[in-house]
N, C-alpha and C positions, 0 to 999 in steps of 0.2 A: 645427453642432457635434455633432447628436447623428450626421447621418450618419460621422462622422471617427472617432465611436468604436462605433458599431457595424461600419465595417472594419478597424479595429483588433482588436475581438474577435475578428472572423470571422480575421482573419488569426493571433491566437494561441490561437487555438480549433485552426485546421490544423496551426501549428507541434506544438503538444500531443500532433495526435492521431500526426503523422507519427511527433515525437521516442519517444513512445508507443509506437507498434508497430515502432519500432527496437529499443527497448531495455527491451522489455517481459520479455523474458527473464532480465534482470540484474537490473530492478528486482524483479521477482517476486521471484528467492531471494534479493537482499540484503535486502529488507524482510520478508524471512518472521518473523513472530509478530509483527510492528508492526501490517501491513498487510495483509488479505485482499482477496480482490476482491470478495468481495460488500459490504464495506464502504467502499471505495473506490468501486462503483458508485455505493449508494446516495448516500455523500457527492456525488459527481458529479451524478447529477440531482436532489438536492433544491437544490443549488447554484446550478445550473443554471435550475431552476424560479423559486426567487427573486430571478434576477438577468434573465430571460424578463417575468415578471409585473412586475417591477419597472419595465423599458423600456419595457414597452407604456402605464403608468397603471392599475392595476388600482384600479377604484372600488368606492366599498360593501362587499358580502360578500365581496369577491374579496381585499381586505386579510387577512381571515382564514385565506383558505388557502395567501397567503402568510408567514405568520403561522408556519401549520401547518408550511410549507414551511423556514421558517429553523428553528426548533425540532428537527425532525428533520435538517437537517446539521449545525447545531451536536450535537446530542447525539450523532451519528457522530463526528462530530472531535474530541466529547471525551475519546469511547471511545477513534478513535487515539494521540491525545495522552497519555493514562493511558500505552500500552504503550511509549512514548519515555522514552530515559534520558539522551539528552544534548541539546543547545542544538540542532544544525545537526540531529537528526533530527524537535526541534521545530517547528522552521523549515519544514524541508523535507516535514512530512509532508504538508500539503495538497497543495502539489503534485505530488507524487511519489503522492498517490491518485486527483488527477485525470491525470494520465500513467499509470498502469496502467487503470484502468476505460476514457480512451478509445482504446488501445492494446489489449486486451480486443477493444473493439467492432470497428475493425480487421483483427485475426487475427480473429475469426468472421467478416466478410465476406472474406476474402481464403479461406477455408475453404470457404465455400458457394461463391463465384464462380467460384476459380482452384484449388479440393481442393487447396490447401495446408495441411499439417500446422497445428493451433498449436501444439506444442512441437515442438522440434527433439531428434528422440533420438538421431540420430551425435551432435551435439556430447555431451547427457548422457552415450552410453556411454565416450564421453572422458575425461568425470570421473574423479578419483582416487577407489577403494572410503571416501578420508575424507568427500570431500563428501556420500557417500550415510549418513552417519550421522548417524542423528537423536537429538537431546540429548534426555534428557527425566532426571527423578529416578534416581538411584543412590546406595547405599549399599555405605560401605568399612568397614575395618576400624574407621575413625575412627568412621564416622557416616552417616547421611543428607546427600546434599545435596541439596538443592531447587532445582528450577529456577524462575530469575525474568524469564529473557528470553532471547529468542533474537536476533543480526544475526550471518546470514549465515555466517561460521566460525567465530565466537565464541558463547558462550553465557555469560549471569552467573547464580548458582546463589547460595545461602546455604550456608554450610559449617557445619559440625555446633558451630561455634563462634559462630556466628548474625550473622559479617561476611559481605559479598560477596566473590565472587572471581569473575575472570573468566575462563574454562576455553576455550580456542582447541579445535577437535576432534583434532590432534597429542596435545593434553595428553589430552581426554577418550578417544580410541582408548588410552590407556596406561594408565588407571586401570582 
């Protein structure tokens, strides 16, 4: 039994890292301001550690620093969790920081090995000058609005009326 699921891991541990460094590019800027990589790393190997120490039997003191080990990904994923504003990005955010952190890992040996880029900058110089706009606080005539989140080409902001609203960069390039 236990062999059957530790190839099962091993095999969606691969799937992860491959889907990962496919589409590490998209996840990166659809989850900017949910998801950093260095929070996504860390989520990943303290994850990682406790699910490691877990498999093997850890006896006596070693409990504790698995212990130590669940504490610190949980308290990452709750940090992620905090910067999610809907269901499916609640869901998704685990996984979607372990598919960047080993996707990550990935593009840096693909870098050392085969001096492949990790970013791709034809495709960025592609971008429309909106994708390159970065949301952050602005005031209008009205007011202040405050920024409360960022996914990808939308951003939610507080308007000087203290509701949300959700400002696409079309709208925010206009104000």
């Amino acid at each position: 039994m236990l062999d059957f699921l530790m190839t099962v891991g091993i095999v969606l541990a691969v799937v992860l890292w491959v889907a990962g460094a496919i589409t590490f590019n998209s996840l990166r800027r659809g989850w900017y301001g949910i998801i950093g990589l260095p929070s996504a790393y860390v989520f990943t190997c303290f994850a990682l550690a406790v699910i490691l120490c877990i498999s093997q039997g850890p006896k006596g003191k070693e409990w504790l620093s698995v212990l130590l080990y669940l504490v610190v990904a949980v308290a990452v994923l709750v940090w992620i969790e905090i910067k999610c504003t809907t269901t499916a990005q609640h869901i998704l955010a685990p996984i979607v920081a372990i598919m960047l952190a080993m996707g990550f890992c990935v593009r840096i040996v693909l870098a050392v090995l085969l001096h492949v880029e990790i970013a791709n900058p034809a495709k960025e110089e592609q971008d429309s000058s909106l994708d390159n706009i970065s949301f952050v606080d602005f005031t209008t005539s009205k007011g202040t609005y405050k920024l409360i989140s960022i996914h990808g080409n939308y951003a939610w902001y507080t308007d000087p009326d203290g509701r949300d609203v959700k400002l696409t960069k079309e709208q925010y390039s206009k104000m």
